[in-house]
Every structure is written in structure tokens, then in C-alpha cells.
N, C-alpha and C positions, 0 to 999 in steps of 0.2 A: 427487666429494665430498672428497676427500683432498685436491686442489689449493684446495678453498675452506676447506676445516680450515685449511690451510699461511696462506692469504693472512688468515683469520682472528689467526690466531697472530700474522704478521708484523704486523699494523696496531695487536692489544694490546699487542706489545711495543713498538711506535714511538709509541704515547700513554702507556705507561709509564715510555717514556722522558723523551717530552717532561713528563712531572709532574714525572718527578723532576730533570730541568733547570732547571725554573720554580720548587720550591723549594728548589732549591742556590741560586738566582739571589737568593731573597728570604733565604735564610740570609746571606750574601756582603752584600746590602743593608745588613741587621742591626749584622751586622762590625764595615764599612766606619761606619758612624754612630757605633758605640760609639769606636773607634780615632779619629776623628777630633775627637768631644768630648775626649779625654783630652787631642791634641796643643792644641783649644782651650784649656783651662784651664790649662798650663803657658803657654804664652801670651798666654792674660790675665792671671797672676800677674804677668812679667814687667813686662808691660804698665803693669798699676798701681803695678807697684814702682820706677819708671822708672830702667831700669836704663843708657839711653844716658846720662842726666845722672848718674846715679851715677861709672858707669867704664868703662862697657861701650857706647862709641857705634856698635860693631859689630853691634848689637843693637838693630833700628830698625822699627816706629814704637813710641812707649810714649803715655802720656797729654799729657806737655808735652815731646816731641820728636817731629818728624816734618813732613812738609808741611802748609802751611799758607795761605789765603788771603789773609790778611794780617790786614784789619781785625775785630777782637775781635767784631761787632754778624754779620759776616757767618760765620764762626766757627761762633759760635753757635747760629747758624739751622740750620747743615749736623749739627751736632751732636745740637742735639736734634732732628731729623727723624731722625735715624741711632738715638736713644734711643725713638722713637716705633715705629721697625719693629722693633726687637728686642721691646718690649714688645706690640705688636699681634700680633704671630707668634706671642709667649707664650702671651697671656692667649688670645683667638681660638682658635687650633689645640686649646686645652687643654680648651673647654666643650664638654660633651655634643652640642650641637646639631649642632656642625662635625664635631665628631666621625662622628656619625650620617649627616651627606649623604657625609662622605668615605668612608667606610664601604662606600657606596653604590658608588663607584668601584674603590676597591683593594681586595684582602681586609682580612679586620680585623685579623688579625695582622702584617700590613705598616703600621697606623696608627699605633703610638708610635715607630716606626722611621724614618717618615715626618716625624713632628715634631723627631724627634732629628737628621735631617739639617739640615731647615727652621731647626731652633735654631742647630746650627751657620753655617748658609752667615747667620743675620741678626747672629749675634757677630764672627765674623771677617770682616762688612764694617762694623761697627762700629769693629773694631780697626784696620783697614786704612785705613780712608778718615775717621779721627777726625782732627778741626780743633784742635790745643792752642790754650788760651789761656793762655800763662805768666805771668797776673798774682798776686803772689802773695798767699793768704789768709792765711797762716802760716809758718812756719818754725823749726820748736823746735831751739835750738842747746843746750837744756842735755841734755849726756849719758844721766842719766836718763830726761827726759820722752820724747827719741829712742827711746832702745829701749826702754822702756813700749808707746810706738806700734808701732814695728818688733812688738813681744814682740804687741800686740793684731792686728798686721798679719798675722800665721800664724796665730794662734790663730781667726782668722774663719775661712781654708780649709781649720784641719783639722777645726774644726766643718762646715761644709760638707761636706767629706767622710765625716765620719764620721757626717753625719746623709745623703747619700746611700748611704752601707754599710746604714745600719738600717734605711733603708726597701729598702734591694734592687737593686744595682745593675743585675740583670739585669732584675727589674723596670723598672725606671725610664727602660731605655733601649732598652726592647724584644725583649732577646734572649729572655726566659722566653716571649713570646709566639709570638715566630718558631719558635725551636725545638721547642714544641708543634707550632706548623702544619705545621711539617719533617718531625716523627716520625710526623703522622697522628694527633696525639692533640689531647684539645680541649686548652685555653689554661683555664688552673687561674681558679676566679676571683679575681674583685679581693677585698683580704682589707683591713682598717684597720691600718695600722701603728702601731702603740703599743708595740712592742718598742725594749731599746737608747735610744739617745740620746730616742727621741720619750716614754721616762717620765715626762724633766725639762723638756723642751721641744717645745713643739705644731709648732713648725714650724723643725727645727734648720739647712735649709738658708739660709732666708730670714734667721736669724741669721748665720749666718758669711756670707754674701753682705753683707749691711751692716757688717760688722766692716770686711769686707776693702776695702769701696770708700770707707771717711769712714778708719781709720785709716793715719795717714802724719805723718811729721814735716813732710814738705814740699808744703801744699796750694796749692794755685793755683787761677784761676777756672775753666779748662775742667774741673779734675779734681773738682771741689766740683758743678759742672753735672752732669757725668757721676754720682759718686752720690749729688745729687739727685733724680735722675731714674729708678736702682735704686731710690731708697727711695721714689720714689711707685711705681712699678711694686708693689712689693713689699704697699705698703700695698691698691692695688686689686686686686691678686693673692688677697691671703688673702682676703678678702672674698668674691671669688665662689669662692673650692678651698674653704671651709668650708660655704658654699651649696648645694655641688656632695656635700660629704659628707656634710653633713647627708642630703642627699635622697637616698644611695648606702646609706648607714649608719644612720638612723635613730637607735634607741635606744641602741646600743653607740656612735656618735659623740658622740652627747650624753653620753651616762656618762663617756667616756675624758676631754670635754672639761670638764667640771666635778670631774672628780678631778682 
């Protein structure tokens, strides 16, 4: 009896171990996505700010520096295919439906964490594998209208930011969910953000996301391609995230969005 007590004991502590392996594993997951969105966004700023043509050719690829194909027609085609999976990965991973079969495979707490990686690894091949096409659309030489642009050109990321602070960065990127699963507690539910930045504006990221990709003193074709193709993302984005709240949130969506 005593030796099956013992081998008892042994075998709960080797599956309570292995639990708590499995969600250190998916905390570590969590992390690793959120740290690596961050290093994405200082590098997409860069990115857009094109800092090798500025003064910094040490600092490579941006929008119109870096490897290239050659011909503008072919370019383009790689480009926007490269703007087609970042937006399919968006909009996709983000509806209920997908949500629900993925669900089905990994815990559910592991799912915003899961699209937080999937965003990153379709941005930074976006960034890495972007076709420039340096013809230019514009070029504001007068001082002013320069840093006007420049001056619109932060004021989009730190709206961006400051409209992902309102809604919750841990939200947003999965850690509030992990760390529930972590601690053994349920995951809080989904709540409507209407605090903070979303008083004045319904959807403050998608604002500074547009600022940041059309303002610039020095626009070119691939870089006009590029946020052409955020601001249709954007446009088909809101469309189905108000669909989605609508049908999440009911009467308190409706109310927040007609005040």
C-alpha cells in the first residue's frame, strides 16, 4: 500500500510538473510575440522614414532602398502580393469563425498570441523582402510643408500608440489572456473600449496607421503602393471589426458608436 501511495505521489507530481512546464511554455510564447512586435514597429518606423536615403545607408532595407528586381511592372507585382498576406493574415486570423476552428486546436489563451506572432513573422517579410520603386510622386522642398509632414509623420505613431495603450496593450497582444491561463484563472471577458483616446476617435489605431504611411515629404511609387494598400486594408478591416462588435456588443456598441 505505501509503495502505491509513493508511486501515486510520484506520477501527480510528474503531471504537475509537466502543467506547469506547458504553461511557462505558453507564458514565454506570450513574451516572445509581444517583444518582438515592439522590435517590429521601431522598424517599420525606420522603414517608412527611409532613413538609408536620408543619412543612414547603414540602416537597410526602408521603402525606396534596398534590393530590387529591377523593372517597376515586376516590383509591383511582388509588392503587392507581400501587401495581400499581411492583410489576409489580418483580416482572416481576426474573424470569429477562424478564430473558433483555431480554438479547436490550441488552447484559447494561446490564440491572440498566436496571431500576434503570425502579424509579426507577415510584417517583417513585408519589410524584408519589399521591391522599392523610386519614382518620385512628390518632394516637398519648402521647409515648412517638410516638417508639417515630418511633424504629421510622428503624430500618426504616437496616435497609434496611444490608441493601442487605450485599448490595452496586454490585451491586445495577448498577455491578459496568457497570464490568466498561467495563474489557473479564467481569462476576464472581452469588455468595449471606449475609454482614453477611443472617446474622440472609433478606431484611433487605424488613424495613426494612415497618418504614418501617406505622410512624408518624399513620396515615390512603391511608397504611395505601399499606403495604398494599408488604407484599403484599413478600409475593409473596419467594416468587418464593427460587424464583429456589433454582434459581440450589441446595444452598448451601438450607443458608444452614435455618441
Amino acid at each position: 500500500m505505501a509503495l502505491m501511495t509513493s508511486v501515486t505521489k510520484q506520477a501527480d507530481f510528474a503531471a504537475s510538473r509537466g502543467d506547469w512546464l506547458w504553461r511557462a511554455a505558453g507564458l514565454a510564447y506570450g513574451l516572445a510575440g509581444f517583444a518582438v512586435m515592439w522590435v517590429f514597429w521601431a522598424t517599420f518606423v525606420i522603414f517608412l522614414a527611409n532613413a538609408p536615403r536620408l543619412a543612414a545607408p547603414w540602416v537597410e532595407p526602408s521603402v525606396d532602398v534596398g534590393g530590387s528586381v529591377g523593372h517597376p511592372l515586376a516590383a509591383a507585382l511582388i509588392d503587392l502580393a507581400l501587401i495581400a498576406t499581411f492583410g489576409l493574415q489580418h483580416s482572416l486570423m481576426a474573424r470569429p469563425a477562424f478564430k473558433r476552428r483555431w480554438t479547436a486546436i490550441v488552447p484559447t489563451a494561446l490564440e491572440r498570441a498566436t496571431y500576434v506572432h503570425a502579424a509579426n513573422a507577415a510584417l517583417f517579410l513585408l519589410v524584408l523582402c519589399w521591391q522599392p520603386i523610386p519614382i518620385v510622386v512628390w518632394h516637398a522642398q519648402a521647409p515648412l510643408l517638410r516638417d508639417a509632414l515630418w511633424l504629421a509623420f510622428a503624430l500618426g505613431w504616437i496616435i497609434l500608440f496611444a490608441g493601442a495603450w487605450s485599448f490595452g496593450l496586454a490585451d491586445l497582444l495577448g498577455l491578459t489572456q496568457i497570464w490568466s491561463w498561467y495563474r489557473r484563472r479564467p481569462a476576464p471577458p472581452p469588455r468595449l473600449k471606449t475609454q482614453w483616446l477611443y472617446k474622440w476617435l472609433r478606431h484611433p489605431m487605424y488613424v495613426g496607421v494612415l497618418l504614418g504611411v501617406w505622410a512624408t515629404p518624399h513620396m515615390t511609387v512603391g511608397h504611395a503602393l505601399l499606403a495604398a494598400g494599408f488604407t484599403l486594408y484599413v478600409l475593409i478591416a473596419i467594416r468587418y471589426e464593427e460587424r464583429d462588435l456589433a454582434r459581440t456588443f450589441n446595444a452598448a456598441y451601438r450607443l458608444w458608436r452614435a455618441g
